[in-house]
C-alpha positions in Angstrom: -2.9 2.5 -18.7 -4.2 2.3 -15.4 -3.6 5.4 -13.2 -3.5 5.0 -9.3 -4.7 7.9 -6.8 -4.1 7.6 -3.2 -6.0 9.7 -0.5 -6.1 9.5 2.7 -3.1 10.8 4.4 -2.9 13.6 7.0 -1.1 14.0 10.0 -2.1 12.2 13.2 -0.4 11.8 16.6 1.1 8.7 18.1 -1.0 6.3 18.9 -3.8 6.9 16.2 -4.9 5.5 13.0 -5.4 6.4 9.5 -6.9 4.6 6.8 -5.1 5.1 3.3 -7.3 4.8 0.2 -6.1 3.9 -3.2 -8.4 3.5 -6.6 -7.2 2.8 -10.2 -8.9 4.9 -12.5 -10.0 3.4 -15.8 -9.9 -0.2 -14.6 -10.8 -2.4 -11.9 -9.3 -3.0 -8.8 -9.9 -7.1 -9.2 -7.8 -7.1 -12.1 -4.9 -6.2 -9.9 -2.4 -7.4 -7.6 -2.1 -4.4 -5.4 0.2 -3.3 -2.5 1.1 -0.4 -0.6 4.4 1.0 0.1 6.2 4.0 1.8 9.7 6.0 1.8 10.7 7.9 4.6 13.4 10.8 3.7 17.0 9.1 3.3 15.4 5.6 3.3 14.6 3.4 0.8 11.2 2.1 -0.3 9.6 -0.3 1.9 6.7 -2.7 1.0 3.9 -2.9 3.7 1.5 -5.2 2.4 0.2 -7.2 -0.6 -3.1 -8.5 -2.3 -3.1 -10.6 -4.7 -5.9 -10.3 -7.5 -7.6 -13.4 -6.4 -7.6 -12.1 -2.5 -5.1 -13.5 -0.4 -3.2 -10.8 1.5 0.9 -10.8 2.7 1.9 -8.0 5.4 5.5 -7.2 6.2 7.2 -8.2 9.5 7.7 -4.7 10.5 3.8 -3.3 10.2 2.5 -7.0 11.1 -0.8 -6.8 13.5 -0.8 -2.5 13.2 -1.8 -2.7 9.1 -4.2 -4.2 6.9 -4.6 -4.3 3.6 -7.7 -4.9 1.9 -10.1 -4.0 -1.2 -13.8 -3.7 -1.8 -14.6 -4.8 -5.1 -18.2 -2.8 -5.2 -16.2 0.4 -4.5 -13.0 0.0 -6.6 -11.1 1.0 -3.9 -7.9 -0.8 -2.2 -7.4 0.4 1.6 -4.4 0.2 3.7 -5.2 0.5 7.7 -3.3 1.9 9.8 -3.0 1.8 13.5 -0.8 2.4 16.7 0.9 4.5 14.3 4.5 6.3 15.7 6.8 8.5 14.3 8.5 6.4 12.5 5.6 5.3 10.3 6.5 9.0 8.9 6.5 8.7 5.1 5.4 9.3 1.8 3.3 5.9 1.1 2.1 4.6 -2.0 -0.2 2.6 -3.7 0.9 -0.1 -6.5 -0.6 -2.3 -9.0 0.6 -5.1 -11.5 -1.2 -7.8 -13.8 1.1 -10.4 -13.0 -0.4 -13.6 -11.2 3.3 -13.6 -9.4 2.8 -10.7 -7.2 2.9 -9.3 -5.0 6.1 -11.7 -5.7 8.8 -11.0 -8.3 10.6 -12.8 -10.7 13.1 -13.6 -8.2 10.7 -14.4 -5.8 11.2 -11.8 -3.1 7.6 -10.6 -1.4 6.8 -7.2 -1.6 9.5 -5.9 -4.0 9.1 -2.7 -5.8 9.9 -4.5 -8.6 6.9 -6.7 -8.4 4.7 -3.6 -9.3 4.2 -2.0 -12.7 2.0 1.1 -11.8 2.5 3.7 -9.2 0.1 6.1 -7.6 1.7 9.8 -6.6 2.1 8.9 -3.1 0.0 10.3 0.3 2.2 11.9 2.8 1.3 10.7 6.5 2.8 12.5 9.3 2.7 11.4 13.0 4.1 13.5 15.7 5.2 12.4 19.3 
């Protein structure tokens, strides 16, 4: 079973950037659909962005043109960059991983659904004060 480790996190102050860093031991990223996620305290999880084992990428609406999701294949590694971050990009944010050709769709077709994703990394915390 692959296992996910995420890295990467920190705190950083408005307006700055961090890159998040994600690779699934015992496997390789390629053979995975992959995404990233976060949950803020009291709020549910929220799906940022998705890659599809074949490439193509999906971003949510509400990160769209601050993060960008992407992999390189040499390095097993899936990233997740972040800028302009704010406050409320506050969160614990984690990496996720399934087989399925579907995702980062689920069987009911929604886009970036926690249910679209099989394995779970322990989550990164990112912190950005005002």
């Amino acid at each position: 079973q692959v296992q996910l480790v995420e890295s990467g996190g920190g705190s950083v102050q408005a307006g700055g950037s961090l890159r998040l860093s994600c690779a699934p031991s015992g496997d390789t990223v390629s053979n995975y659909c992959m995404g990233w996620f976060r949950q803020a305290p009291g709020k549910e999880r929220e799906g940022l962005a998705g890659l599809h084992k074949s490439g193509p990428t999906s971003v949510a609406d509400s990160v769209n043109g601050r993060f960008t999701i992407s992999r390189d294949i040499a390095k097993n590694t899936l990233y997740l960059q972040m800028s302009s971050l704010g406050p409320e990009d506050t969160a614990i944010y984690y990496c996720a991983a399934d087989l399925s050709f579907i995702c980062p769709y689920d069987r009911r077709g929604r886009l970036l659904s926690a249910e679209a994703f099989t394995y779970w990394g322990q989550g990164t915390q990112v912190t950005v004060s005002s």
